[in-house]
C-alpha positions in Angstrom: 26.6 -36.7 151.7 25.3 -36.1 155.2 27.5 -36.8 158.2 27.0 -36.8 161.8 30.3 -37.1 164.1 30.9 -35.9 167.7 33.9 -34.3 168.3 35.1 -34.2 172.4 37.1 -31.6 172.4 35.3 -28.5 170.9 35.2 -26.6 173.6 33.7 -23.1 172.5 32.4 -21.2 169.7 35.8 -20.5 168.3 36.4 -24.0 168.4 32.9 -24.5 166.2 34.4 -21.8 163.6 37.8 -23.4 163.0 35.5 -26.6 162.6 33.8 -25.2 160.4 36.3 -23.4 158.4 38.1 -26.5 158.2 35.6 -28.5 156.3 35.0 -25.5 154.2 38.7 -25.7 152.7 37.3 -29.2 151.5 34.0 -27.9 150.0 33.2 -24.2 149.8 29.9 -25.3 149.8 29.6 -27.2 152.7 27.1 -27.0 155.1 28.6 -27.1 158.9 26.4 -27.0 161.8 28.9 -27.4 165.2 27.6 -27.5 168.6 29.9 -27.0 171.6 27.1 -28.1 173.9 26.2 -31.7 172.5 29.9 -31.5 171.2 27.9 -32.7 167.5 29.1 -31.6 163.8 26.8 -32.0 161.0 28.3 -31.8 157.9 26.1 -31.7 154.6 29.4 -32.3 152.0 30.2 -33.1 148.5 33.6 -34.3 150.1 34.2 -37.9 151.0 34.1 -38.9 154.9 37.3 -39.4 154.9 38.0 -36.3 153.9 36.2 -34.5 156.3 38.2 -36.4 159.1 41.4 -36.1 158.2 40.9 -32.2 157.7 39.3 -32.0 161.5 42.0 -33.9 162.5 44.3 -31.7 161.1 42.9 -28.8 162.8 43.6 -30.3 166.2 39.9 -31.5 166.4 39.6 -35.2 165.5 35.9 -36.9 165.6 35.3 -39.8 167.6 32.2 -41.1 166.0 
């Protein structure tokens, strides 16, 4: 599964790691591209979407979209 969500309040690279380490405790195999910039996350994921947002909202960045 492919996702696109924008997420307001990564701010910085470290914020685009934890992002990306987050979804990675889902799915080791995940594919996580984060952009501070256009604030976007990309997320290529055998985990449901659900998922995904619930563990980025658990790491103190929730997606908006």
């Amino acid at each position: 599964m492919t996702l696109q969500l924008m997420v307001p309040n990564m701010a910085c690279d470290a914020c685009a790691k934890n992002i990306t380490n987050a979804v990675k405790t889902l799915d080791g195999n995940a594919v996580v591209t984060a952009d501070p910039e256009t604030k976007r996350v990309g997320v290529e994921t055998e985990a449901t979407e659900t998922a995904v947002r619930e563990a980025l909202k658990q790491a103190g960045y929730p997606a908006t979209a």
